[in-house]
N, C-alpha and C positions, 0 to 999 in steps of 0.2 A: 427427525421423528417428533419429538417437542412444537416444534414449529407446525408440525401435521395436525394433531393434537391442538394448539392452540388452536387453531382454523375450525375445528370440531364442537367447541366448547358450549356453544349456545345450540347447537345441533343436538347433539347429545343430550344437554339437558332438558331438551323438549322428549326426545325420544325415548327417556329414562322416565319421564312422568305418565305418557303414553304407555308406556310398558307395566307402571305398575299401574294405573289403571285398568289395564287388560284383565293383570293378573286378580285383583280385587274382583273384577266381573266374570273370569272362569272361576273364583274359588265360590261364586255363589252360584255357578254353573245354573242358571233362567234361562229356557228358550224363549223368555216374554223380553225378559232384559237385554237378551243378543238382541232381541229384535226390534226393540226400540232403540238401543245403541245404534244397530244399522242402518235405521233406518235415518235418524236424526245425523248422522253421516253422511248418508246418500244422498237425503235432502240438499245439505250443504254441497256435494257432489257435482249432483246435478247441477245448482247456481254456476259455480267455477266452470265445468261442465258447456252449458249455455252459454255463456261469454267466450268460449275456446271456440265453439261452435259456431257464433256470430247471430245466434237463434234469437228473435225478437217476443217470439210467440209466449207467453208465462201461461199456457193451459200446461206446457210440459207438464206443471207441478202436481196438477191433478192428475194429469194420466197414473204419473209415477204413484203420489198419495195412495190413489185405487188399489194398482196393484201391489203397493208392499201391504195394504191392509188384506187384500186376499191373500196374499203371501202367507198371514200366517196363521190362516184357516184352512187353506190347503194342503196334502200329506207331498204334491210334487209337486213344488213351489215351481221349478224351470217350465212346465208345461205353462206356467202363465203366461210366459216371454211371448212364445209364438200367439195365444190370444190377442193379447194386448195389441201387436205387429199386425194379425188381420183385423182388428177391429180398425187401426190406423189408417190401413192401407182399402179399408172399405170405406172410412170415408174420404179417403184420399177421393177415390174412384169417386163416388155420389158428389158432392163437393165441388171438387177441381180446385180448391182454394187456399187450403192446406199449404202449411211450409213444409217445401218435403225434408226440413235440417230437423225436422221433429222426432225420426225415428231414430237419429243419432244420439240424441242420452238415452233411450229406451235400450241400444245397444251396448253404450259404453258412457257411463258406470255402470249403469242399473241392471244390466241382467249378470254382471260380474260378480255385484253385493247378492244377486236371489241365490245365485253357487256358491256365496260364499254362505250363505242362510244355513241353505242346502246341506252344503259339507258338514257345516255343523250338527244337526238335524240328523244326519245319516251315520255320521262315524264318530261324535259325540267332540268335547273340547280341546281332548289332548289331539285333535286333530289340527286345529286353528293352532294351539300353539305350535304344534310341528310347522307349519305353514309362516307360522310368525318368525321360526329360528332359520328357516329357510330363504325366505325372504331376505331379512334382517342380514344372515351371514354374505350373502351373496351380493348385499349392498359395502358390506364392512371389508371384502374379503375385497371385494373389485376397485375400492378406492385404497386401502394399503399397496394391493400388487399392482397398481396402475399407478402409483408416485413414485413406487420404487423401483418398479422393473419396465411400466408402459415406453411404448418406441412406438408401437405398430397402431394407427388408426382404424380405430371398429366401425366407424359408420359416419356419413357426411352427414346424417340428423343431428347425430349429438358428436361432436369434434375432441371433446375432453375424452370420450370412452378410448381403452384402448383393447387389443384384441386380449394382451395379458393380464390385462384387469378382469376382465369378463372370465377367463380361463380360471385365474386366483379366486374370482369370488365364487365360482362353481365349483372348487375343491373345497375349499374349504365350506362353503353349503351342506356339499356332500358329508362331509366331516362331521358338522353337527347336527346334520338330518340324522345319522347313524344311530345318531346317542340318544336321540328326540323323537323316531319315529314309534309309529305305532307297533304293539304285537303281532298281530294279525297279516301284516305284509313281510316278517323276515329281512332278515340283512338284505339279500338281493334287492326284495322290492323296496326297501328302503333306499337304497343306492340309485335304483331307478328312475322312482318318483322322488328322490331329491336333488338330483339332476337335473331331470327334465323339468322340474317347477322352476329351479334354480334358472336355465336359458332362458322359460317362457317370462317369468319375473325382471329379465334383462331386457326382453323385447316388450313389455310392460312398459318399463320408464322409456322405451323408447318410441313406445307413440305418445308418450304421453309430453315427449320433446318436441317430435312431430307437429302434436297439435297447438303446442304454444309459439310453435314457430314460423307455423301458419298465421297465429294469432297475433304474432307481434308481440310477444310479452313475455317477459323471466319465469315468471314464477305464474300459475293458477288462480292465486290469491293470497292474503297476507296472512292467515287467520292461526299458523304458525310459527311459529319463533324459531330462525335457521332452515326449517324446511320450506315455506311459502302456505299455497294451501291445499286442501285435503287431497286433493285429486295429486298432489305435487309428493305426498307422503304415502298415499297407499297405491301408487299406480303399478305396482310390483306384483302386489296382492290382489289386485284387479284381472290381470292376467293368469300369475301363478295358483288360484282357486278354483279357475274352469278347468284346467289342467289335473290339476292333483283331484280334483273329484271325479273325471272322469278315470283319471290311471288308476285309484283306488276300487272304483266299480268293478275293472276288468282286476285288477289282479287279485281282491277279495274272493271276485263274481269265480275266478281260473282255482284258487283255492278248494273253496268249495265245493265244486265240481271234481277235483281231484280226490277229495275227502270220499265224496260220493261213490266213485269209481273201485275204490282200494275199499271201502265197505263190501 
């Protein structure tokens, strides 16, 4: 355990300053300051991003710039995604010249962080933290039960995963999604949606192994301490955001409706 723990140590203490930082920027709860947070992330994202990608082209930056600045003049920030993508793919068509690896950060990061905007925007901050102790546990949870208990290989992307790590860190996800989740969805749909954020956040870091290992490279980038870079630390939250915003929709959306019904 000690020895688990030493291996941790410069991990951790990146992740421990991340975290109070988070916390500093929900206690001044700014949808100006999420969004320049996010965006000033994305940006770097995106770079790590491009290099995973083998993308030559630097207009990405612009495209992205554009729409995170509409982003947050717009009340459905996700409707931009699909803009952006025909605008792309219209001058793909006129053009012919285009790199078609261009629509790949438009995809992943960037319309991951506009859901995570999103989410925010819609179901306010204690939602992003739910999301963050979600995440977080299911990272914590699957690297404990996979030194102690892993046997069984999860996946020939990533070789160190194992099936009961995955399993451990989605219990215990669930465990402290319970304690973290929002009102509004009840025990059940807290169990639900932190579950299912918990799997999608495991298949998160797993494209995000995928794509470095197409890439040829460890890590994203150096720009953290113990984790590598940004894309290497939040690719959990990249998936688990599209997720939980949309399970929040339908089971507020089913709430409500039921509310309606029993009036």
């Amino acid at each position: 355990m000690f020895k688990i723990l030493g291996n941790l140590s410069t991990r951790v203490k990146t992740a421990l300053v991340l975290f109070v930082l988070f916390l500093i920027i929900a206690y001044i709860d700014s949808y100006f300051l999420f969004w320049l947070v996010f965006g000033v992330v994305l940006m770097v994202a995106v770079r790590e991003a491009k290099m995973l990608y083998g993308l030559e082209d630097k207009s990405i930056y612009i495209y992205v710039l554009l729409l995170w600045v509409a982003v947050y003049f717009y009340p459905m920030p996700v409707d931009l995604i699909f803009i952006v993508a025909i605008g792309y793919a219209s001058q793909l068509a006129y053009k012919r010249k285009l790199d078609k690896k261009m629509i790949l950060p438009l995809l992943y990061p960037t319309a991951s962080f506009v859901f995570l905007i999103s989410l925010y925007s819609e179901f306010g901050v204690m939602v992003l933290f739910w999301l963050l102790i979600i995440v977080a546990a299911t990272d914590t949870g699957a690297y404990f039960a996979g030194k102690t208990f892993g046997r069984t290989p999860f996946c020939e992307t990533s070789p160190n995963k194992t099936l009961e790590g995955v399993v451990g860190g989605m219990i215990f996800a669930v465990i402290m999604g319970i304690f973290t989740s929002i009102n509004e969805v009840g025990i059940l749909g807290a169990i639900i949606v932190s579950a299912i954020v918990s799997l999608s956040s495991v298949f998160g870091d797993l494209y995000e192994s995928y794509l470095k290992r197409e890439a040829g490279v460890k890590d994203s980038g150096n720009i953290l301490p113990g984790h590598g870079g940004v894309l290497d630390r939040v690719d959990g939250y990249l998936f688990g955001a599209i997720v939980m915003l949309v399970l929040l929709r339908i089971i507020i959306w089913y709430f409500l409706e039921v509310q309606v019904l029993l009036e």
